[in-house]
N, CA, C and O atoms as a Tripos MOL2 file, in Angstrom:
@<TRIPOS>MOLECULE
protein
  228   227    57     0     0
PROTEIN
NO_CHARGES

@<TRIPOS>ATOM
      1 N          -2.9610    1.6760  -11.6400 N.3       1 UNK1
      2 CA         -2.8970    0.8840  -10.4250 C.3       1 UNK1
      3 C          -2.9760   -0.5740  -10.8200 C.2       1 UNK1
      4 O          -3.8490   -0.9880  -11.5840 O.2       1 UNK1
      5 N          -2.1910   -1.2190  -10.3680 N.am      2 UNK2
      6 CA         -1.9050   -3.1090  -10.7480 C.3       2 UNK2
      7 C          -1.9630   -3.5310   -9.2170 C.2       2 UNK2
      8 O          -1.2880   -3.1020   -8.2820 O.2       2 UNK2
      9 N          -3.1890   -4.7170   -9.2330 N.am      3 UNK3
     10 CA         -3.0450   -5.3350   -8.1540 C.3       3 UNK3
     11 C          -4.5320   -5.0260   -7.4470 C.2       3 UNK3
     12 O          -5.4280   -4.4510   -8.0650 O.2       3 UNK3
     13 N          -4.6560   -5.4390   -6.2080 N.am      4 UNK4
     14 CA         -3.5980   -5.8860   -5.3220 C.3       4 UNK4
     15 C          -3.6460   -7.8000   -5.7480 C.2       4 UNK4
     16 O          -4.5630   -8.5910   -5.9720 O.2       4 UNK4
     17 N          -2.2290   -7.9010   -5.6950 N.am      5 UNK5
     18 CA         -2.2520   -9.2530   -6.0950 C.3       5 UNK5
     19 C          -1.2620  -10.1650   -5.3830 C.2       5 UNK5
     20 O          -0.0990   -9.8020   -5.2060 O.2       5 UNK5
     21 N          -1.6760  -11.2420   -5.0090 N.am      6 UNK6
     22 CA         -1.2290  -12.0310   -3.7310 C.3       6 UNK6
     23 C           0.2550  -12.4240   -3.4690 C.2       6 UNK6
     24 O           0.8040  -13.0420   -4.3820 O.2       6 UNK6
     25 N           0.8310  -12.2090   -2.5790 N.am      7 UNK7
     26 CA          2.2270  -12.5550   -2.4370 C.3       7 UNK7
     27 C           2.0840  -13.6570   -0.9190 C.2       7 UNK7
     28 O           1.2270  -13.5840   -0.0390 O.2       7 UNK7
     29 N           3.2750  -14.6620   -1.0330 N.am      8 UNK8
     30 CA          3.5940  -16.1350   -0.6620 C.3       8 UNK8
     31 C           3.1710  -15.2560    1.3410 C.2       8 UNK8
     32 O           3.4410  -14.1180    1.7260 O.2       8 UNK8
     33 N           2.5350  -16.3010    2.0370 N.am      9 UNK9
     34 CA          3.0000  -16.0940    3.1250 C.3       9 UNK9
     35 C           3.6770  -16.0990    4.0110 C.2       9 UNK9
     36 O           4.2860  -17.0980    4.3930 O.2       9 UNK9
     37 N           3.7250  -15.0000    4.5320 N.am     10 UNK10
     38 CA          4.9040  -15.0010    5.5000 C.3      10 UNK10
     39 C           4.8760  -14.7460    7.1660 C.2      10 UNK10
     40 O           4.5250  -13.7150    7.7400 O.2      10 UNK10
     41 N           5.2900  -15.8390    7.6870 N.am     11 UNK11
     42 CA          4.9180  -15.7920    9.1430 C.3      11 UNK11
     43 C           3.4550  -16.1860    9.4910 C.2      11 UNK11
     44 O           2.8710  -15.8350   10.5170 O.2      11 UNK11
     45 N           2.9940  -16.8820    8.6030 N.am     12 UNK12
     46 CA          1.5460  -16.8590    8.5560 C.3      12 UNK12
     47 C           0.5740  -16.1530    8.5380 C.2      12 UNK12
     48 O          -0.5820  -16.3070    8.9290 O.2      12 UNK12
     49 N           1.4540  -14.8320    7.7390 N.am     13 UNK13
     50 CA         -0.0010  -13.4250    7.7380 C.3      13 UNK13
     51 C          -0.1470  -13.3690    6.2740 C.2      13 UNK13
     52 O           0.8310  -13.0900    5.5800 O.2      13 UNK13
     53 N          -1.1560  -13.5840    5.8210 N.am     14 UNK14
     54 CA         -1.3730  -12.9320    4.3420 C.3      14 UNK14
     55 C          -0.8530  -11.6830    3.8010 C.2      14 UNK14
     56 O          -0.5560  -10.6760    4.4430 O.2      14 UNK14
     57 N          -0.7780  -11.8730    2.4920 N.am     15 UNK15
     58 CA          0.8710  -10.4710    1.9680 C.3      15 UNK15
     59 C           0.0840  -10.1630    0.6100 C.2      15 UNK15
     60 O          -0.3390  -11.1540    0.0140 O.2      15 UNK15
     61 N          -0.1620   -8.8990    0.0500 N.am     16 UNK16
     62 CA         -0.6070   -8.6250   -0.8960 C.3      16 UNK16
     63 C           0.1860   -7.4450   -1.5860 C.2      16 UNK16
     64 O           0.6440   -6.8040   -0.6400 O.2      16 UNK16
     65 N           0.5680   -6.8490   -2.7440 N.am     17 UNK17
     66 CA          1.0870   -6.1380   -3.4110 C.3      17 UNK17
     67 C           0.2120   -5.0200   -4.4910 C.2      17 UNK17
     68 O          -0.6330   -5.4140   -5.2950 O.2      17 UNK17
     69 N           0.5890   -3.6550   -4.3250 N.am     18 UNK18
     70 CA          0.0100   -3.0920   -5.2870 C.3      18 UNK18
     71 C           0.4910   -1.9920   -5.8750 C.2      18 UNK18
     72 O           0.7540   -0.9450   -5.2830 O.2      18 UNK18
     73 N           0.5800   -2.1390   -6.7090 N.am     19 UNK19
     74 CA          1.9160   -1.3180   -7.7170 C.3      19 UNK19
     75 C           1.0570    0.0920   -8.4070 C.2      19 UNK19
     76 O           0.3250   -0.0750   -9.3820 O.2      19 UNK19
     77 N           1.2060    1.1820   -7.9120 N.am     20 UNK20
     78 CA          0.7810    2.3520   -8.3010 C.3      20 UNK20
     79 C           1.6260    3.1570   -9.4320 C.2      20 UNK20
     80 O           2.8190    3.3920   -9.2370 O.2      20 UNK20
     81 N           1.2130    3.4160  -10.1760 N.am     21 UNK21
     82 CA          1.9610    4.0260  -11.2780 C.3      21 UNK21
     83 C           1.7310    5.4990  -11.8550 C.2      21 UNK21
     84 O           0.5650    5.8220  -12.0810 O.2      21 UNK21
     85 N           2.6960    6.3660  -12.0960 N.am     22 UNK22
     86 CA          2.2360    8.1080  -12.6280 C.3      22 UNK22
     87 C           3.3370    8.4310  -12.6710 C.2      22 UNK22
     88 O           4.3970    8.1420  -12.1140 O.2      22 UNK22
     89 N           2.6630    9.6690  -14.0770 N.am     23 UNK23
     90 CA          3.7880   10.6530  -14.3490 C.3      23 UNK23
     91 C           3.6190   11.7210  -13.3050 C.2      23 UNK23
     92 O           3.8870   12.9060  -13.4990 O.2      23 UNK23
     93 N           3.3800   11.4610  -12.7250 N.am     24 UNK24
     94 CA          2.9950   12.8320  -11.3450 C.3      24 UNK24
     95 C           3.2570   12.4600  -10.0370 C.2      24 UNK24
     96 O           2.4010   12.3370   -9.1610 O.2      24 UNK24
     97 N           5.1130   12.1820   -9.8430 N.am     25 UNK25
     98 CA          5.0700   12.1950   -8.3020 C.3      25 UNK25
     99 C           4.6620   12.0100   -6.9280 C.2      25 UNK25
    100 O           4.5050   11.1070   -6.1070 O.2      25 UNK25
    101 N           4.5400   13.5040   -7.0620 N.am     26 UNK26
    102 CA          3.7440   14.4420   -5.9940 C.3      26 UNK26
    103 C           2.4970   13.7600   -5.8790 C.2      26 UNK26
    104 O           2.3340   12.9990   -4.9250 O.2      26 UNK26
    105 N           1.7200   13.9060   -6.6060 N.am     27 UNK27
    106 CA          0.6540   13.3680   -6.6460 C.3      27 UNK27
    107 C           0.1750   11.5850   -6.4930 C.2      27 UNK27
    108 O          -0.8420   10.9860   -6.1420 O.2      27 UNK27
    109 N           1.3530   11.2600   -6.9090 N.am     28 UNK28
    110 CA          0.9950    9.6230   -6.2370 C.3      28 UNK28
    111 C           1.4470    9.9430   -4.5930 C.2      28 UNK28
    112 O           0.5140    9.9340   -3.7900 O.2      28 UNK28
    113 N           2.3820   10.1320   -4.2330 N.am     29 UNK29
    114 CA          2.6480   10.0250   -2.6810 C.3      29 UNK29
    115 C           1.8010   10.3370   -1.9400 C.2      29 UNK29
    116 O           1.4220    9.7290   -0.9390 O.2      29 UNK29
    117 N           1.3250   11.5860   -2.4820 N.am     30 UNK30
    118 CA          0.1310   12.1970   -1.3150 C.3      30 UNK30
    119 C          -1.1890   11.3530   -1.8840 C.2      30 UNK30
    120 O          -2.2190   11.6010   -1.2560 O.2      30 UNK30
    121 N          -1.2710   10.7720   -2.5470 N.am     31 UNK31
    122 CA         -2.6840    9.5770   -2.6910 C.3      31 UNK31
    123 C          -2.2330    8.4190   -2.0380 C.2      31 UNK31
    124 O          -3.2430    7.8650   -1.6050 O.2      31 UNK31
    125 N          -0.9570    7.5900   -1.6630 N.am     32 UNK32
    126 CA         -0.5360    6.9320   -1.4370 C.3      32 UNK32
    127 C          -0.8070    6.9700    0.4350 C.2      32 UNK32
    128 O          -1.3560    6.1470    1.1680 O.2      32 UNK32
    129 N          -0.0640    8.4770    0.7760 N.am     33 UNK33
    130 CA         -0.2580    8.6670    2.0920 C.3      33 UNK33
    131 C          -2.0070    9.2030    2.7060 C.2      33 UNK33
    132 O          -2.4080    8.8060    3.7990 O.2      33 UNK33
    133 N          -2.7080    9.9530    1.9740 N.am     34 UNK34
    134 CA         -3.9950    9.7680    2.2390 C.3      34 UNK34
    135 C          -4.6380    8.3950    2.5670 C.2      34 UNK34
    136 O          -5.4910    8.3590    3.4540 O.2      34 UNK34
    137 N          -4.2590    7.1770    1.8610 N.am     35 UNK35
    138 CA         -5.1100    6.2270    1.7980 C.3      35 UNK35
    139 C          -4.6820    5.0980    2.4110 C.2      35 UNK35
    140 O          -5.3560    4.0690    2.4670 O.2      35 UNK35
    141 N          -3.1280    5.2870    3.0760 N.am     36 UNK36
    142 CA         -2.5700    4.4680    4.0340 C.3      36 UNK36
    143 C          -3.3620    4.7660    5.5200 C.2      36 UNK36
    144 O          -4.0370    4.0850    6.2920 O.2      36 UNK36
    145 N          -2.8180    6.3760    5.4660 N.am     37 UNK37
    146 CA         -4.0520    6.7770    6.9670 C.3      37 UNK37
    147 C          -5.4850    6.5580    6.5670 C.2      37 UNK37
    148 O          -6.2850    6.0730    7.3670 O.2      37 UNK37
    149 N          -5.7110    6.7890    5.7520 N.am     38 UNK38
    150 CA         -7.5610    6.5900    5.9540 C.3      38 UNK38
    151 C          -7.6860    5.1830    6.4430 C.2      38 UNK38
    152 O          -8.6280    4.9550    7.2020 O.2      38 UNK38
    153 N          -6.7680    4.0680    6.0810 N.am     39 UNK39
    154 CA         -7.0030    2.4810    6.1250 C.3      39 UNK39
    155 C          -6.8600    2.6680    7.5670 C.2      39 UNK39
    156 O          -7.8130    2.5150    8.3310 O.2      39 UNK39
    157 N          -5.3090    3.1000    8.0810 N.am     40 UNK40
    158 CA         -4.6320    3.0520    9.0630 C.3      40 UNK40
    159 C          -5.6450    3.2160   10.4130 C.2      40 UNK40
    160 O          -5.6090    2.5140   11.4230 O.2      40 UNK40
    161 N          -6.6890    4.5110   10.0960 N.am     41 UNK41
    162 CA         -7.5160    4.8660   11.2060 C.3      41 UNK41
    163 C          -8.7340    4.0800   11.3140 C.2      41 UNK41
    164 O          -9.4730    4.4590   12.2230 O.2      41 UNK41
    165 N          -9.1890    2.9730   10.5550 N.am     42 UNK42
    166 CA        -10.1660    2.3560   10.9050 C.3      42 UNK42
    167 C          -9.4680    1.0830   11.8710 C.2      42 UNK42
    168 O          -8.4630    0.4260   11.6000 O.2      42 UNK42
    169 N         -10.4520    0.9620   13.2140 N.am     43 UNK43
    170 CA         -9.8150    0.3580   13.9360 C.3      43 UNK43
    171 C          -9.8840   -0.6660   13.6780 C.2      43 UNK43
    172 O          -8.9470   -1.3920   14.0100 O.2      43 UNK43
    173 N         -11.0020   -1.2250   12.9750 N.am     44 UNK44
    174 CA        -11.5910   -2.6730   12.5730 C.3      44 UNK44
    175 C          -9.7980   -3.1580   11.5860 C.2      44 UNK44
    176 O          -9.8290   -4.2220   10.9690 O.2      44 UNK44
    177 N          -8.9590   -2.6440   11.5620 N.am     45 UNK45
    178 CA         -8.2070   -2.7850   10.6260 C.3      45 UNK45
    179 C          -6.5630   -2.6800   11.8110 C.2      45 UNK45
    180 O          -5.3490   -2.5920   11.6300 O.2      45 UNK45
    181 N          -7.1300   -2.7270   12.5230 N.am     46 UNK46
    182 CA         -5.4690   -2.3430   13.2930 C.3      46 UNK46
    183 C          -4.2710   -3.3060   12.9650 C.2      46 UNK46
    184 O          -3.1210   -2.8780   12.8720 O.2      46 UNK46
    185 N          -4.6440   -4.8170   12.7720 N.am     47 UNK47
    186 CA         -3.3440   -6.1110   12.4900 C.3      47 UNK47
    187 C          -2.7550   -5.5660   11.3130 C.2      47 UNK47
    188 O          -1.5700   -5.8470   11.1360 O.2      47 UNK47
    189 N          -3.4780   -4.6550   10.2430 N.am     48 UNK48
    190 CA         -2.5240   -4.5280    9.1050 C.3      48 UNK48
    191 C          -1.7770   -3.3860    9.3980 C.2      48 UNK48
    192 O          -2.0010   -2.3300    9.9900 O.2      48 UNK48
    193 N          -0.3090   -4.1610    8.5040 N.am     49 UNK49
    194 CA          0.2340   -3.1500    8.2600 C.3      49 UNK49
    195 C           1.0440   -2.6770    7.0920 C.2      49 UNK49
    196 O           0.7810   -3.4900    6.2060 O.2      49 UNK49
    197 N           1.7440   -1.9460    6.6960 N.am     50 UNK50
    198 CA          1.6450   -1.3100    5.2210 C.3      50 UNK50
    199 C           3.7280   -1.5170    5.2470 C.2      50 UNK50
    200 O           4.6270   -1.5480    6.0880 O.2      50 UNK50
    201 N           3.6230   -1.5770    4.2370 N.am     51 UNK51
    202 CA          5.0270   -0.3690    3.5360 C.3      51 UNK51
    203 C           5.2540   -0.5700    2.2350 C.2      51 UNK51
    204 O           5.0880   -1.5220    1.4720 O.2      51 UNK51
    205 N           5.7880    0.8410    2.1060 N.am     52 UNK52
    206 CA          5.5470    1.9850    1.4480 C.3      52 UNK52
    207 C           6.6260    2.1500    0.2360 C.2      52 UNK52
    208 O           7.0820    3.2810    0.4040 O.2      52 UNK52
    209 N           7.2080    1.6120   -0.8210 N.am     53 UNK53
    210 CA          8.6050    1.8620   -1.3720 C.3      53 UNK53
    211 C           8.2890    2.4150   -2.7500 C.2      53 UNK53
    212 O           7.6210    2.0280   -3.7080 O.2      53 UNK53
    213 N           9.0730    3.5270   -2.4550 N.am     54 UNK54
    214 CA          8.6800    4.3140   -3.7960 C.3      54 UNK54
    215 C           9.9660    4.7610   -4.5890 C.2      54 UNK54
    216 O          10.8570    5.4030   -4.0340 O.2      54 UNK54
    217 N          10.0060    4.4860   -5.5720 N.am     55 UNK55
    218 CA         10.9550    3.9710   -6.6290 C.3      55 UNK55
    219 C          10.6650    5.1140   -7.7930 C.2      55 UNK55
    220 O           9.6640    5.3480   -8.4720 O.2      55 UNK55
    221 N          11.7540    5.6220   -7.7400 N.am     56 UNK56
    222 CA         11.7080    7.0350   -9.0400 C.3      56 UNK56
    223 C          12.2450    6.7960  -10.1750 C.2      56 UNK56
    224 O          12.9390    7.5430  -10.8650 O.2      56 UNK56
    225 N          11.9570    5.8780  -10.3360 N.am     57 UNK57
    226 CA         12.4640    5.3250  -12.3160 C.3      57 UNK57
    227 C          10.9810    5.7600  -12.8030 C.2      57 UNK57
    228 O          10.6630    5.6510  -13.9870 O.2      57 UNK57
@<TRIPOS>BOND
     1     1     2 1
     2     2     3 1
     3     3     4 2
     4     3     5 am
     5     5     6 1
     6     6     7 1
     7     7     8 2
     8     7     9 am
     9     9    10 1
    10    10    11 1
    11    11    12 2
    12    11    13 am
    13    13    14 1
    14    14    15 1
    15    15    16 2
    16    15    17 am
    17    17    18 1
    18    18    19 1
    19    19    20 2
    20    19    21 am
    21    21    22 1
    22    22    23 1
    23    23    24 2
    24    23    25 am
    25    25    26 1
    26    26    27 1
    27    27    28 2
    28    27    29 am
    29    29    30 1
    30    30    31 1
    31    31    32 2
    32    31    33 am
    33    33    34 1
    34    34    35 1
    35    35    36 2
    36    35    37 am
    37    37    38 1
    38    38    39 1
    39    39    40 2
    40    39    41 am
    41    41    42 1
    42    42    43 1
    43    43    44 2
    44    43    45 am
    45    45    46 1
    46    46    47 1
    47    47    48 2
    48    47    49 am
    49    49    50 1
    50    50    51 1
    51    51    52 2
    52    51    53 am
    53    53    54 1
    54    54    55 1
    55    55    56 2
    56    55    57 am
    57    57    58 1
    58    58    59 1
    59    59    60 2
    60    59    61 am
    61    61    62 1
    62    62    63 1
    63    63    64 2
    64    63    65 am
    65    65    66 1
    66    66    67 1
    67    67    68 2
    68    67    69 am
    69    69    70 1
    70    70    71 1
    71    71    72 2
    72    71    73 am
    73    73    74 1
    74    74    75 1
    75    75    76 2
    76    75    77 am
    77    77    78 1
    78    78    79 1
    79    79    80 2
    80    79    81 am
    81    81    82 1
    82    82    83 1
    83    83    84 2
    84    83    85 am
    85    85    86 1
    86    86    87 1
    87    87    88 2
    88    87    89 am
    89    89    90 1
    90    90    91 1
    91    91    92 2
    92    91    93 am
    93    93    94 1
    94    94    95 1
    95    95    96 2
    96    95    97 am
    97    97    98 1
    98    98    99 1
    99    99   100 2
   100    99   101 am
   101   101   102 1
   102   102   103 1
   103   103   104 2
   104   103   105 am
   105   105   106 1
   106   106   107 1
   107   107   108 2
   108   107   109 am
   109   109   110 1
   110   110   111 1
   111   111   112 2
   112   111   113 am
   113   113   114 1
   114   114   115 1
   115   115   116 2
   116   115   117 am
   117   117   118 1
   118   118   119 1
   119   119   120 2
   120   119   121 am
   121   121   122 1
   122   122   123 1
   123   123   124 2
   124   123   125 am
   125   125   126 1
   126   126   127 1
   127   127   128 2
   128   127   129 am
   129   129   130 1
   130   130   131 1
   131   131   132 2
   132   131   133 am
   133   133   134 1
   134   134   135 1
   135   135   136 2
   136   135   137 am
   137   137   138 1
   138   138   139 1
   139   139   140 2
   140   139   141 am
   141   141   142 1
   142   142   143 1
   143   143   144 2
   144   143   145 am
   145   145   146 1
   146   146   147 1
   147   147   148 2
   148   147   149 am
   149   149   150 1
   150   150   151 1
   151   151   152 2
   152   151   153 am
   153   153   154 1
   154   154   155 1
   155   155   156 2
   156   155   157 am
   157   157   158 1
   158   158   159 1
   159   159   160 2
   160   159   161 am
   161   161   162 1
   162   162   163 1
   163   163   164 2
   164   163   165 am
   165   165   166 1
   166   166   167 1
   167   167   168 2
   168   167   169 am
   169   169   170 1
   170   170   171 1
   171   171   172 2
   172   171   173 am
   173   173   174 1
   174   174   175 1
   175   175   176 2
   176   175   177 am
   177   177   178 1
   178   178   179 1
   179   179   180 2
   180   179   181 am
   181   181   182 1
   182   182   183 1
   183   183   184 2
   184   183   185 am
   185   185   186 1
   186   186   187 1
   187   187   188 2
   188   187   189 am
   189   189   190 1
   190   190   191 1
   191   191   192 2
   192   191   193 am
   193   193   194 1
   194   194   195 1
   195   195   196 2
   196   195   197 am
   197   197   198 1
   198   198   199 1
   199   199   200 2
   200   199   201 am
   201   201   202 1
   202   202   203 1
   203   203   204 2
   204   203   205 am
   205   205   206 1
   206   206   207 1
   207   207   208 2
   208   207   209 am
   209   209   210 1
   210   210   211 1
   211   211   212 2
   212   211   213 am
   213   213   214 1
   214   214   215 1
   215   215   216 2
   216   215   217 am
   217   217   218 1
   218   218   219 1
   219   219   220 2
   220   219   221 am
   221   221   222 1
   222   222   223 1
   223   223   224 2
   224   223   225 am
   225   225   226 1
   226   226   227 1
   227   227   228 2
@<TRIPOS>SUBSTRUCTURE
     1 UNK1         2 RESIDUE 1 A UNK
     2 UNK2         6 RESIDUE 1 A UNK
     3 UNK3        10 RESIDUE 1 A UNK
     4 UNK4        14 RESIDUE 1 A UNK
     5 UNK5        18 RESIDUE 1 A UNK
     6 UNK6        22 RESIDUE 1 A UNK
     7 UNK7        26 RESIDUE 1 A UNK
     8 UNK8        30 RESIDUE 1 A UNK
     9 UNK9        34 RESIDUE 1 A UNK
    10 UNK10       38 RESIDUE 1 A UNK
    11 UNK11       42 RESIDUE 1 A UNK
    12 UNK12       46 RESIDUE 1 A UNK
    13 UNK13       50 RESIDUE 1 A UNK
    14 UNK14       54 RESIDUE 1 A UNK
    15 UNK15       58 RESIDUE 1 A UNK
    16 UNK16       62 RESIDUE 1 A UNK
    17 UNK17       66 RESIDUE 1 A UNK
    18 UNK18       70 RESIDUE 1 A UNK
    19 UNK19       74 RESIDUE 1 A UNK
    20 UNK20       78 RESIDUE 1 A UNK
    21 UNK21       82 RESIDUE 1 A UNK
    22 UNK22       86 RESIDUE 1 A UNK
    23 UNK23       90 RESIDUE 1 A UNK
    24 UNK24       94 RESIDUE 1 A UNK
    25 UNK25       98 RESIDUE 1 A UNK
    26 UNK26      102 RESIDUE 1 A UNK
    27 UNK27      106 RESIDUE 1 A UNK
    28 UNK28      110 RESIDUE 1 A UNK
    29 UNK29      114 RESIDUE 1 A UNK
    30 UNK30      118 RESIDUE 1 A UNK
    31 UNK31      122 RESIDUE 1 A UNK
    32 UNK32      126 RESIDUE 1 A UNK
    33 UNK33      130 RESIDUE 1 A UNK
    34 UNK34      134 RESIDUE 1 A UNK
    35 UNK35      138 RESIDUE 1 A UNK
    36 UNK36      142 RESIDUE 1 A UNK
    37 UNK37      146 RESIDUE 1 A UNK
    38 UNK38      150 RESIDUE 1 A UNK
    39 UNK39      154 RESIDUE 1 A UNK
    40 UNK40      158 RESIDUE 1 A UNK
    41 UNK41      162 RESIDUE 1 A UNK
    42 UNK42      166 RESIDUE 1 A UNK
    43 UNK43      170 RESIDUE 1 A UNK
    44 UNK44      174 RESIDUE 1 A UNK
    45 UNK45      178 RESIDUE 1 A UNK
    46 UNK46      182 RESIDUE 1 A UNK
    47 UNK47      186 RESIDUE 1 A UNK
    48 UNK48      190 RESIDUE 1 A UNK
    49 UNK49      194 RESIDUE 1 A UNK
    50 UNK50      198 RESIDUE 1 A UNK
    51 UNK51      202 RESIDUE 1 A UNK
    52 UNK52      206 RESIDUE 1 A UNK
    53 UNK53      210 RESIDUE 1 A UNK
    54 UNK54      214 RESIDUE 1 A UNK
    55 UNK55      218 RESIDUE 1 A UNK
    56 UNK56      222 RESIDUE 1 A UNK
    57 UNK57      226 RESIDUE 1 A UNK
């Protein structure tokens, strides 16, 4: 895992990046999607929002 490390703002919302890395797929996505919803459901957290690009090189 690299990051999370700051990217330029945009629209005036703070932008951060974090680059997950594995030889195991499967297994990053579903850690990826566990921990988007776990963030996702705390309400204290509702302005953020995520995406998701997953790149199979």
């Amino acid at each position: 895992m690299l990051g999370p490390a700051p990217l330029f703002r945009l629209k005036g919302r703070h932008r951060a990046q974090v680059v997950l890395k594995s030889t195991d797929r499967e297994a990053a996505i579903t850690a990826v999607r566990l921990s988007v919803e776990r963030i996702a459901s705390d309400r204290s957290r509702r302005a953020v929002s995520f995406s998701v690009d997953v790149d199979p090189q």
